[in-house]
TIKOL-404963 format. One record per residue: residue in three letters; x, y, z of N, C-alpha, C in turn. Coordinates in steps of 0.1 Angstrom, whole numbers, plus 5000, padded with zeros to 4 digits. Atoms other than C-alpha are relative to their C-alpha. Layout:
BEGIN
ALAXYZXYZXYZ...
//
This chain:
BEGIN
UNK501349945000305092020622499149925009UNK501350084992302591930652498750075000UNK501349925004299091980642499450025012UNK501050004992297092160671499150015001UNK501450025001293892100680499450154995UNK500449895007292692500677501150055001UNK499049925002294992730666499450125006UNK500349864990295293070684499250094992UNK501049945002292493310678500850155000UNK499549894993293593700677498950105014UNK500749884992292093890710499450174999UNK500349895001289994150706500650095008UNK499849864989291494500725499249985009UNK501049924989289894570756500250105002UNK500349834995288694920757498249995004UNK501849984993285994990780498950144996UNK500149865010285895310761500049994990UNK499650045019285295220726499950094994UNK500549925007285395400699498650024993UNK501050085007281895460680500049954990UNK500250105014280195220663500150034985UNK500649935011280195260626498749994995UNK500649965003277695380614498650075009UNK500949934991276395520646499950214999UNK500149894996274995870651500750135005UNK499549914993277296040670499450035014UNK500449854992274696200694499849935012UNK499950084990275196100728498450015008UNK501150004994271996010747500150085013UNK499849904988270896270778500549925009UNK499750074984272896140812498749985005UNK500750024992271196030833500150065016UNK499749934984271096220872500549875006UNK499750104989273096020898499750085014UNK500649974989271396070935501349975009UNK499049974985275096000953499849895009UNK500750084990273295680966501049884996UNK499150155004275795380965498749845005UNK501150094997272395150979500049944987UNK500650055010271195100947501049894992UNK498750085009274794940928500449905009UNK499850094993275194760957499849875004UNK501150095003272494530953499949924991UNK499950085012273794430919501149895004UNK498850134999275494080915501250054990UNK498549935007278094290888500050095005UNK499149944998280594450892499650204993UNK499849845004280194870888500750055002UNK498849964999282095100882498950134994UNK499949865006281495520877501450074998UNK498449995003284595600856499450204990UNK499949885009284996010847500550034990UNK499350015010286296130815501550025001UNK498150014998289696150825500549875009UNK499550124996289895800834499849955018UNK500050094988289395780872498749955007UNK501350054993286995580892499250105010UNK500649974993284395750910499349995010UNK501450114992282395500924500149814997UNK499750154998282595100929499249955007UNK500750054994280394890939500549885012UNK499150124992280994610967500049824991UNK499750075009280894340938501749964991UNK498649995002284094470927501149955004UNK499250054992285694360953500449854999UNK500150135003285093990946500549974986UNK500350005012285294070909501750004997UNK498949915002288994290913500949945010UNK498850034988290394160946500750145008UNK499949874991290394580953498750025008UNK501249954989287994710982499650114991UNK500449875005285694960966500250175005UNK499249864996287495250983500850004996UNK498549975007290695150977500150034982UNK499750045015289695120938499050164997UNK500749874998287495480942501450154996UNK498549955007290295770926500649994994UNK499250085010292395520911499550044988UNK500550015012292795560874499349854994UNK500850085006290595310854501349904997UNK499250065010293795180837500749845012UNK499650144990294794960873499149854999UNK501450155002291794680862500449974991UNK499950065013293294650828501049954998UNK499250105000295894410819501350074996UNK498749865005299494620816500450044986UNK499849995009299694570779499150114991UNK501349975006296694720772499950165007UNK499949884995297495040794500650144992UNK499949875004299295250774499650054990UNK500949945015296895300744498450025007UNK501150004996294095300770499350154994UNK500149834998294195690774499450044983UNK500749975012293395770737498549964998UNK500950074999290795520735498250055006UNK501349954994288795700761499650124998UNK500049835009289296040746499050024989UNK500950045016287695910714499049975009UNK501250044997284795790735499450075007UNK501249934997283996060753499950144991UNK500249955010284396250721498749984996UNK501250035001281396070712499349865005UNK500650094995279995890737498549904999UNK501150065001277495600737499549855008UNK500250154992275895280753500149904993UNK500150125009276694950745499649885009UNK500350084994275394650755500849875002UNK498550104995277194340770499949924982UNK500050055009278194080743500750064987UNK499949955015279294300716501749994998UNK498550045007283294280719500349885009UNK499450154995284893930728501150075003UNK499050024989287593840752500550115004UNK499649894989287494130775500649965011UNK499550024990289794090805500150095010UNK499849944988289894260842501149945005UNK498950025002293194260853499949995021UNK500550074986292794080891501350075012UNK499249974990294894240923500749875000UNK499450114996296493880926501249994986UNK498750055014298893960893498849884988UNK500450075011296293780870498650054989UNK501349945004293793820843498649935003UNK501350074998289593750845499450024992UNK501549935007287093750820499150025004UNK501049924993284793980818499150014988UNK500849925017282094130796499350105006UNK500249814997280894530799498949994991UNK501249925007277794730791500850115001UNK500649835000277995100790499350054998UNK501549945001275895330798500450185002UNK499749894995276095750807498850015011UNK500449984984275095910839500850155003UNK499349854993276196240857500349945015UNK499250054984278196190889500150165004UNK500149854997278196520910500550124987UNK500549855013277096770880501649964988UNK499350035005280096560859499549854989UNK500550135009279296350826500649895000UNK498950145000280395980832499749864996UNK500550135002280295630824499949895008UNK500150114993278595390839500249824998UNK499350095003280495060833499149885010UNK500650054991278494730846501249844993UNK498950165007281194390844499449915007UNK500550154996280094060848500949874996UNK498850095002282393790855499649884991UNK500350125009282593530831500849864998UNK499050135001284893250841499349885003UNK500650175002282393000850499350004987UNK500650085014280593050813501449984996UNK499250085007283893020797500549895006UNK499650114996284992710819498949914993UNK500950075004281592570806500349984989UNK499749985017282392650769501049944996UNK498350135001285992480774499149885002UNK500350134997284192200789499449964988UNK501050025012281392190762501449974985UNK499050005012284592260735500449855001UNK499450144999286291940751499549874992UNK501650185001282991670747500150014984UNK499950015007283291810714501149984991UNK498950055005286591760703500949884998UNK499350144993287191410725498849954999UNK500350084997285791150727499849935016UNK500149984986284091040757500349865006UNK499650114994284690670763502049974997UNK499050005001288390700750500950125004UNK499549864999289391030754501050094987UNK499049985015290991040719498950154995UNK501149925010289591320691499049924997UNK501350025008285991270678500550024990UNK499749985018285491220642499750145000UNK500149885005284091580642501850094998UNK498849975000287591700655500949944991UNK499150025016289291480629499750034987UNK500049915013287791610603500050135000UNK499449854997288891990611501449935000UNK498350024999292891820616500049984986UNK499449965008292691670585499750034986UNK500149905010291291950562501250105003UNK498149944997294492110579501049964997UNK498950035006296391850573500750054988UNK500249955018295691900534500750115000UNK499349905001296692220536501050045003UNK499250044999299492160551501149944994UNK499450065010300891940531500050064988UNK500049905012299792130501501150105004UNK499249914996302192380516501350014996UNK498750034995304792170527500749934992UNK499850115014304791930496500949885008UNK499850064992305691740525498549835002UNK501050115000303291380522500049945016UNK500550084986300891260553499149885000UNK500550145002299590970557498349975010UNK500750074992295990850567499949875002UNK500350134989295190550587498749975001UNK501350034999291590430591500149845002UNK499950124995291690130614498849975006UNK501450084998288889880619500649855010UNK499550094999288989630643499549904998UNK500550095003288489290635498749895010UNK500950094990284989090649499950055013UNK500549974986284489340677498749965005UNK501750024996280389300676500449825009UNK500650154993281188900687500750055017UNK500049944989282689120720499250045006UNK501649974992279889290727499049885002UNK501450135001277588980718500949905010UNK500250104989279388750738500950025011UNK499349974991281388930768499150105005UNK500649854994278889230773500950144992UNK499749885000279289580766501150035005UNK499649934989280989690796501749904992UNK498750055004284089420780500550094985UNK500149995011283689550747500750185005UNK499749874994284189920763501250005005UNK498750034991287289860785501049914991UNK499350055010288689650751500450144991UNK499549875006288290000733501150095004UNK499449904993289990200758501449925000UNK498750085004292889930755500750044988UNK499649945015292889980720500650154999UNK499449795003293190380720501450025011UNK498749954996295990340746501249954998UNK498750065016298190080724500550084994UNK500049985009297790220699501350194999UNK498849884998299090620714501049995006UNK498750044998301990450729500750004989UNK499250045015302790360693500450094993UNK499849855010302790670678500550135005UNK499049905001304491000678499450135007UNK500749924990303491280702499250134986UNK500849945007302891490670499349934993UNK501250115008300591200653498550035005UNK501449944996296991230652499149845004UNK500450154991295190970671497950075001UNK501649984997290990950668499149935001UNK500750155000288390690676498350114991UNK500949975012285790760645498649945004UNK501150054996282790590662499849845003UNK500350144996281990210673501649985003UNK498850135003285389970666500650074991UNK499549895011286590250639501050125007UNK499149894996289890480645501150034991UNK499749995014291690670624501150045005UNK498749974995295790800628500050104986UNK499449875010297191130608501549985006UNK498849965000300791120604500650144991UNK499649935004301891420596501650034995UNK498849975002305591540580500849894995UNK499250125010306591200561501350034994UNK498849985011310091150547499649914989UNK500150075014308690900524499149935003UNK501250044999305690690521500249845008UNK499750184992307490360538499750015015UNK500150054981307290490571498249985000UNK501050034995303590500569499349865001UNK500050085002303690150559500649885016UNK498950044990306490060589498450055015UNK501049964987303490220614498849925001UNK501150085003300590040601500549885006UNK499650144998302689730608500249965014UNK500150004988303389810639498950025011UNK501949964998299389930646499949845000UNK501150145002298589540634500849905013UNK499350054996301189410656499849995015UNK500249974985300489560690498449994999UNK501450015000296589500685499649864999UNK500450165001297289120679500549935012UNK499850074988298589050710499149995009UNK501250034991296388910736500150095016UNK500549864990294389180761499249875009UNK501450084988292789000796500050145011UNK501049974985290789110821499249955011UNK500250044988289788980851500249834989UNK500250165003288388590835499850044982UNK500350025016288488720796501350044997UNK499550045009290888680769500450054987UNK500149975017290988870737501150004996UNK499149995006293088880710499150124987UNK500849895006291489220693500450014980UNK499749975012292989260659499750124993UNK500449845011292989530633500149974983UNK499649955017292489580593500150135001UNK499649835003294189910581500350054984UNK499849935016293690140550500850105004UNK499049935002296090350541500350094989UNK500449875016295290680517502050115007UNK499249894997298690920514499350164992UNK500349875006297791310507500950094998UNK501249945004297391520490500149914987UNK499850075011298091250462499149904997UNK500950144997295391010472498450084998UNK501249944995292691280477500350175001UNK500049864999292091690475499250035012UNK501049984991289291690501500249915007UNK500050084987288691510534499149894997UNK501550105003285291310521501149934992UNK499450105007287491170492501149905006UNK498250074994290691060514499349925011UNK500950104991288290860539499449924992UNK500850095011286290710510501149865000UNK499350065008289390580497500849905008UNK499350114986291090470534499049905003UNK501150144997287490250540500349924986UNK500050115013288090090505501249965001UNK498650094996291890000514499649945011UNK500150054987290489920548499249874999UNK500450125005288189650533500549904991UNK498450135004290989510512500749955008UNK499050084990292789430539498949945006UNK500850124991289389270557500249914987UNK500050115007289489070524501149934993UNK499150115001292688910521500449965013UNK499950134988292288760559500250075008UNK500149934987292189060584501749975008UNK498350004994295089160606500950034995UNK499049975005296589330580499850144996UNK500249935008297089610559500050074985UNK500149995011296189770525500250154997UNK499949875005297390060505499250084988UNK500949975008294590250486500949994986UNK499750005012295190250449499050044992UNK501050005003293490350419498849884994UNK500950175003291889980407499150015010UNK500950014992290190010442498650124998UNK501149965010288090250427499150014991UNK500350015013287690160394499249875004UNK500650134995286189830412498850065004UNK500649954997284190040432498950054991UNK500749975005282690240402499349914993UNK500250095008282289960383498449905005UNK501050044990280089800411498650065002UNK501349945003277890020415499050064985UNK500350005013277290090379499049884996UNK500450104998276689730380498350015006UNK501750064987273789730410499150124993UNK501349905006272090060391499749974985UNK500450075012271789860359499049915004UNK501050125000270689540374498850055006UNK501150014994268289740396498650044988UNK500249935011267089930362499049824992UNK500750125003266489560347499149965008UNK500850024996264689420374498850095002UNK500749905001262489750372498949944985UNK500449995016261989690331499049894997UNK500750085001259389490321500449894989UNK499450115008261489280296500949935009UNK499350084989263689210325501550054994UNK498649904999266589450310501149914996UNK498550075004268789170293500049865010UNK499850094992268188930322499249904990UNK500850125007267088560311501149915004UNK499550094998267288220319500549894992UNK500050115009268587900304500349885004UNK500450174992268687540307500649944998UNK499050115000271287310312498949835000UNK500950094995269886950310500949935006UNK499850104993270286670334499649864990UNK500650115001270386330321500249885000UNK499850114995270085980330501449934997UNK498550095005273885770332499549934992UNK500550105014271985510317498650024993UNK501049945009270085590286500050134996UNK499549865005271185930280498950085004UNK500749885000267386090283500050105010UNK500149884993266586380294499250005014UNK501249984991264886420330499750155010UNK500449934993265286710343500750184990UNK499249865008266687110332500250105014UNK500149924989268487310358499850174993UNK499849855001268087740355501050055004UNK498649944994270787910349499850144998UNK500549895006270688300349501550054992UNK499749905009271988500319499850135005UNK500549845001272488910315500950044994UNK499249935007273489090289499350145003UNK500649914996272889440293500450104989UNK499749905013272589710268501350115000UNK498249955001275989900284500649955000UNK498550094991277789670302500449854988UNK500550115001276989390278500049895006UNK500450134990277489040290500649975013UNK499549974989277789030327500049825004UNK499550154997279488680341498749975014UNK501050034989276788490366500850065014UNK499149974989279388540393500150155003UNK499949884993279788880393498550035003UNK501849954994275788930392499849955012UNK500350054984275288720420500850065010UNK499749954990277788880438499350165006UNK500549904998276689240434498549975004UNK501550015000272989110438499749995019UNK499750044985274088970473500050105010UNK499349844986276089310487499250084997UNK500949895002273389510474498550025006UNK501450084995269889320488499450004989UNK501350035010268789300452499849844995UNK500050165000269488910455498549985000UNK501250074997265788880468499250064989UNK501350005012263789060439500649924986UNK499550125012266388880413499249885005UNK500050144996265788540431498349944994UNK501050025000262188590429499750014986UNK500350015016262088710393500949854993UNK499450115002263988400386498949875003UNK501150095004260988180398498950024998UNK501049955006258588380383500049964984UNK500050045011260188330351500249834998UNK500350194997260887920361498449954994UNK501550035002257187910365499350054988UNK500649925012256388110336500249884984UNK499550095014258587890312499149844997UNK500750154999256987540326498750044991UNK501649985005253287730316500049984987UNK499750035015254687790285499949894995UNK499850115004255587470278498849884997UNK501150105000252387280288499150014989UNK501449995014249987530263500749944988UNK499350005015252387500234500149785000UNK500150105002252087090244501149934999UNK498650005000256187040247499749895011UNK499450074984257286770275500050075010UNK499749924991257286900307500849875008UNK498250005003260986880317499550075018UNK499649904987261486960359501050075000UNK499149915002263287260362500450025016UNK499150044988265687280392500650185002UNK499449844999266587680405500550025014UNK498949924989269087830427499450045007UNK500549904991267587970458501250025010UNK499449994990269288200477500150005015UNK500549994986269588190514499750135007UNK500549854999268788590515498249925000UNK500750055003265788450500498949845009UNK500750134987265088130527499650115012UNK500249904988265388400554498750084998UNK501049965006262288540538498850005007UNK501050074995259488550561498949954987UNK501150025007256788380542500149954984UNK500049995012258788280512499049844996UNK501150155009256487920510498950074995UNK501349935002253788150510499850034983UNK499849945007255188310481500049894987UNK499650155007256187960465498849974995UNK501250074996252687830468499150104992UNK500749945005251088160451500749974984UNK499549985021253388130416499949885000UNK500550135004252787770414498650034994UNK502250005001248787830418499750114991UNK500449915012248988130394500349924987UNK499450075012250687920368499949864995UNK500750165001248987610374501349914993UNK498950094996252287440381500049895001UNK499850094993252587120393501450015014UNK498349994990254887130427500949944995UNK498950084996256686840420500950014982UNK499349975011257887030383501150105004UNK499249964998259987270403500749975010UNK498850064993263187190419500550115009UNK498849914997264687410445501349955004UNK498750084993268287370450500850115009UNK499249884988269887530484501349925001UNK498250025004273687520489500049885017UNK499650024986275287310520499950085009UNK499949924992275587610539498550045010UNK501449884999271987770536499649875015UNK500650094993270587430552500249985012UNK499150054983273287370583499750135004UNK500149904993272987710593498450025005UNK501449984990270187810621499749814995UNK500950145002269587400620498549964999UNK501650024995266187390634499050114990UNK500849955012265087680610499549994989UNK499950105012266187540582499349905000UNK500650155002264987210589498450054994UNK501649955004261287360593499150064990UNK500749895011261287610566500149854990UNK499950065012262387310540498949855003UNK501050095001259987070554498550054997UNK501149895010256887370547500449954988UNK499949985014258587350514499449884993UNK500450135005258287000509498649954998UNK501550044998254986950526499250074983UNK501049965013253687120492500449944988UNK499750085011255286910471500749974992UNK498749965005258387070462501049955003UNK499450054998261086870456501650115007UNK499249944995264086970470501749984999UNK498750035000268086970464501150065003UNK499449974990271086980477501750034992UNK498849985003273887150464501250044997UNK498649974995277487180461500549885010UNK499550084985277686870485501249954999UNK498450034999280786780495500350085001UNK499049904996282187120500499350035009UNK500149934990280587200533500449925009UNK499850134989280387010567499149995007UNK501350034994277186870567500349915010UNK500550134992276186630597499249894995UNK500650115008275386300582498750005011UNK501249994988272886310615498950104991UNK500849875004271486630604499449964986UNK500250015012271386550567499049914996UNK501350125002269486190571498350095003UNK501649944996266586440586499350144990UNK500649915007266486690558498749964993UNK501550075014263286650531500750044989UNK499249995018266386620502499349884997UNK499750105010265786430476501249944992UNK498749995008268886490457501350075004UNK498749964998272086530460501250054991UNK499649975012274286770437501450005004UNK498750004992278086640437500550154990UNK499549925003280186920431501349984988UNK499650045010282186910400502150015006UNK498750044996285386970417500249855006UNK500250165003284986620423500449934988UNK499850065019284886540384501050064996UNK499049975008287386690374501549914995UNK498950065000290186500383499649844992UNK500850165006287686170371500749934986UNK500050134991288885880366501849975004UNK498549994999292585940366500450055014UNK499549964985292986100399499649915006UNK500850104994292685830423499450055011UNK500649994989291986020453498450074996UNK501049945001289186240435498849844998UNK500350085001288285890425499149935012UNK500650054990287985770457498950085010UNK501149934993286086030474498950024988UNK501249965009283486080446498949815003UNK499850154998283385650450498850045015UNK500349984995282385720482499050105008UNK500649945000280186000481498649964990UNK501050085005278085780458499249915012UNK500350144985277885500485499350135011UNK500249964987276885770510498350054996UNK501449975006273785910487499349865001UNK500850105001272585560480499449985016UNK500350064987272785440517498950115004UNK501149934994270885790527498650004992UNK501449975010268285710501499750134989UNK499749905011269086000478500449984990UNK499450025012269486050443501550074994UNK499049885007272686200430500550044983UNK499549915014273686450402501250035002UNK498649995001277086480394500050094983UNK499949885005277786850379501449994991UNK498849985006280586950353500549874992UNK499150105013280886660330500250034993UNK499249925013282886710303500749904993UNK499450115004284586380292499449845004UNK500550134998283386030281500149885013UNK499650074987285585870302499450045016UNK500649974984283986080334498749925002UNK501450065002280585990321499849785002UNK499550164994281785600320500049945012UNK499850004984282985640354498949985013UNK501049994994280285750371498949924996UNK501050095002277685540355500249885006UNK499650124997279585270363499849965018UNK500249994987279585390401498650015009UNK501649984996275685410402499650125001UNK500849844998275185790398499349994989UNK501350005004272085850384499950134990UNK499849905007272186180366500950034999UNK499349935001274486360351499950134991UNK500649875012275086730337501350104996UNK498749965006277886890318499850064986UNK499550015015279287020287499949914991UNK499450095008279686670276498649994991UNK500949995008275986670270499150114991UNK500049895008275087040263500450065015UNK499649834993275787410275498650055006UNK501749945003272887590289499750054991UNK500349935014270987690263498350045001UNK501249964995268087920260499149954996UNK501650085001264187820257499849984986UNK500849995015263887860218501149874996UNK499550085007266587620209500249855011UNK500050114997265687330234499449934995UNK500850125002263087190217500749864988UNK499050055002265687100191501349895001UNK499150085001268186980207499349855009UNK500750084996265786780230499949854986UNK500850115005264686610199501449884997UNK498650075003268386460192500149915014UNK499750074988268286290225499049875004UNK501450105000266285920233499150055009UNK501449954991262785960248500449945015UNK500050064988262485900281499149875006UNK500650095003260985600291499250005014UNK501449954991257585540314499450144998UNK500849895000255485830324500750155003UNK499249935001258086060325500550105010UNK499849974987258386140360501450015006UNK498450054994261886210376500449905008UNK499750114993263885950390500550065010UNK500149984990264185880424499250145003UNK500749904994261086120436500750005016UNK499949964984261486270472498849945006UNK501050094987260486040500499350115004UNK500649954986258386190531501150035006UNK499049954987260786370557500049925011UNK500650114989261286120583500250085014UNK500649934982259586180618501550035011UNK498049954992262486390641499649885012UNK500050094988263286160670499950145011
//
């Protein structure tokens, strides 16, 4: 089965003598006199013709001639039936019998694919009026044809632009989606399984962004002609828009070959394309929906090929994934997800969201000096939703930035608390995301919930990841020294899992340094975790920073580290986070803190950039 682009259309008859219309009248309008003057039809750019009721020409204009390929004499006597295509000849005669039975005018337009049948053995399109007339004291029809091969060549052309694609020459997505609602049915037919394809290539935009357009263009056209080399003269080949193309295999013996094709799609796309002085090596992720088992409609069986197609970007690109239902059930789940949390951040109780407070505290002396925020959500469907998945959905969704912000709205809210009610005030340490740094104006923002909540700066902590900070260097630097300049301490963490520049890092405005607990884990038994944690102490001190060491959970770790000069610590070993009503509590089980109760090691000044 080879799916063709349109399928054959049936041709209307051509009778230039129709029958009448339905629901016409009958009653023929009065002729009109003819004066015998051939001047006047001669002047017309169509083609005329005075045809008697017995079929023969009477009259021809010199249009005809260009029209027919006969001289309007030679075509003058002739029966009518020599202009019409041979097929179409021997049912003419009745045809016109019936029309001048009950003759009438019709105007052009009204029947499709009329043809004139050309002296050179070929046909022409045409399209016909009729009209009546008297030809010497004889009732006849005056027939006016107008050639129509340059609008249909236009209409082909126009059909083409819309079927192809114009920098590839493959199908448009419009044309693939007409193949495969065909497919479907097709298959439904044939109970015969076809396979879609929905290939993405990988990191085209850094083509465009760093070779130009015009590379990025001439890489496409590469791609779409790989790719039809690879495949089967009945396969369906389409470039879906940007870096996006999609393949229809039609007539499967089994569902492996469509797997065997994909492989060979990822294969021939990874080999390296040059051009003049460039280089690429293009790549492809590929989803892979089978029909009609994957999908009844064309919207669902696309849905489902982009959600295999992004499984395969997320186990490392350059490969391929076979839709399934779990890819779904992820999918609904997801979104369920982001129209809950957005529902919460709407609610004025905050929908199940809330913070809590892990504490920090001192190696030596156990107290308390600091309390990081951690967020909580339980939710009245879903109930308790893991931080991880929130943050994630918060991220792919953009509701990261009104979470992030309700997060130090409620920070700042809890400190205020704290102060009327006469409690210790405890620095509290919060996650900011780098959605959130990107912010124009977020000090702005910083600087108003402080001053509403009669804060003190140096009671909230922000802590940004290794990443946020190294990336755009110079932005970063600037935005966290704004932050600082107000008073806002500042920390750093996850360190140790990125690759900061000790260069870079000596010039941030940290204070603190948060080691990452995969570090501790292995504590004190592992030697090598040993030795890089060893070492990552030595590297805080020398830069003048304090460090927090995350995930304790055993004496012996707590030992360890004290013993190495880390300064805080925060874990299980001493509590869980735990919410605002049962700190005061456990607070009190813990020794006071000693002096004025200020955290250790405050944040120097930012030193002057060289």
């Amino acid at each position: 089965m080879s799916i063709e682009p349109w399928s054959d259309e049936e041709f209307a008859e051509l009778a230039l003598m129709p029958v009448p219309e339905p629901g016409g009248s009958g009653v023929a309008p009065a002729p009109q006199p003819w004066d015998g003057s051939r001047r006047w039809i001669d002047l017309m750019p169509d083609g005329v013709l005075v045809v008697d009721r017995e079929g023969l020409i009477c009259c021809a204009n010199q249009a005809m001639q260009e029209l027919s390929g006969h001289a309007p004499s030679a075509l003058e006597g002739q029966a009518l039936s020599v202009l019409l295509p041979p097929a179409l000849r021997a049912r003419h005669g009745a045809h016109l019998q019936a029309y001048f039975a009950a003759p009438h005018s019709r105007a052009m337009g009204r029947v499709q694919a009329l043809n004139l049948w050309h002296a050179e053995g070929r046909e022409r399109p045409v399209d016909i009026s009729l009209g009546l007339c008297r030809f010497e004291q004889r009732p006849c029809t005056l027939a006016v044809i107008r050639d129509m091969s340059h609008f249909q060549a236009l209409q082909a052309q126009l059909r083409h632009q819309v079927m192809h694609d114009g920098l590839t020459g493959l199908y448009s997505r419009q044309m693939f989606g007409e193949l495969l609602g065909r497919a479907l049915e097709q298959s439904a037919r044939s109970g015969q399984p076809t396979a879609l394809l929905l290939i993405d290539l990988d990191d085209f935009k850094s083509v465009n962004d760093g070779h130009g357009h015009h590379v990025g263009d001439a890489l496409l056209r590469e791609v779409a002609r790989r790719m039809r080399r690879s495949l089967r003269q009945s396969d369906v080949l389409a470039r879906l828009g940007g870096d996006e193309f999609a393949v229809l295999l039609p007539e499967l013996l089994d569902a492996e070959h469509a797997l065997r094709v994909a492989e060979k799609l990822v294969q021939v796309l990874t080999r390296p394309w040059r051009q003049q002085h460039h280089e690429l090596t293009p790549g492809a992720s590929i989803g892979i929906v089978l029909l009609p088992r994957d999908g009844q409609d064309a919207d669902t069986l696309m849905r489902r090929a982009d959600l295999a197609m992004y499984r395969a970007k997320e186990a490392g690109r350059g490969c391929y994934a076979v839709y399934d239902a779990e890819m779904s059930r992820r999918v609904e789940e997801k979104l369920r997800l982001q129209a809950r949390l957005k529902l919460a951040l709407q609610s004025p109780d905050g929908g199940g969201l809330s913070l809590h407070y892990q504490p920090q505290v001192a190696a030596e002396g156990g107290y308390v000096v600091g309390l990081e925020a951690l967020l909580r959500w339980r939710d009245a469907e879903l109930g308790e939703v893991s931080p991880a998945r929130l943050i994630a959905v918060a991220e792919s969704s953009g509701l990261i930035l009104p979470l992030g912000d309700w997060v130090l709205v409620q920070a700042c809210s809890q400190l205020a608390q704290w102060r009327e009610q006469g409690q210790a005030m405890l620095r509290i340490s919060v996650n900011v995301s780098p959605h959130q740094l990107r912010q124009p104006g977020f000090e702005q923002r910083l600087l108003e919930l402080l001053q509403a909540h009669a804060v003190p700066a140096g009671m909230l902590e922000l802590e940004i990841t290794e990443s946020a900070a190294m990336a755009h260097r110079e932005q970063a630097s600037d935005l966290l020294e704004r932050i600082a300049a107000l008073g806002v301490p500042l920390a750093l963490d996850d360190f140790g899992m990125g690759y900061s520049s000790l260069g870079h890092l000596q010039q941030l405005p940290v204070c603190r340094l948060k080691l990452d607990r995969s570090f501790i884990r292995g504590l004190p038994g592992h030697s090598q975790d040993a030795a890089l944690t060893r070492a990552v102490i030595g590297l805080a001190r020398s830069l003048g920073k304090s460090l927090v060491a995350e995930g304790v959970e055993t004496t012996a770790q707590h030992s360890f580290l004290a013993g190495e000069g880390c300064e805080l610590l925060q874990g299980w070993l001493f509590a869980p986070a735990l919410p605002p009503a049962e700190l005061p509590a456990w607070l009190a089980t813990r020794p006071a803190q000693p002096g004025p109760g200020l955290p250790l090691s405050p944040c120097p000044p930012p030193p002057p950039r060289s």
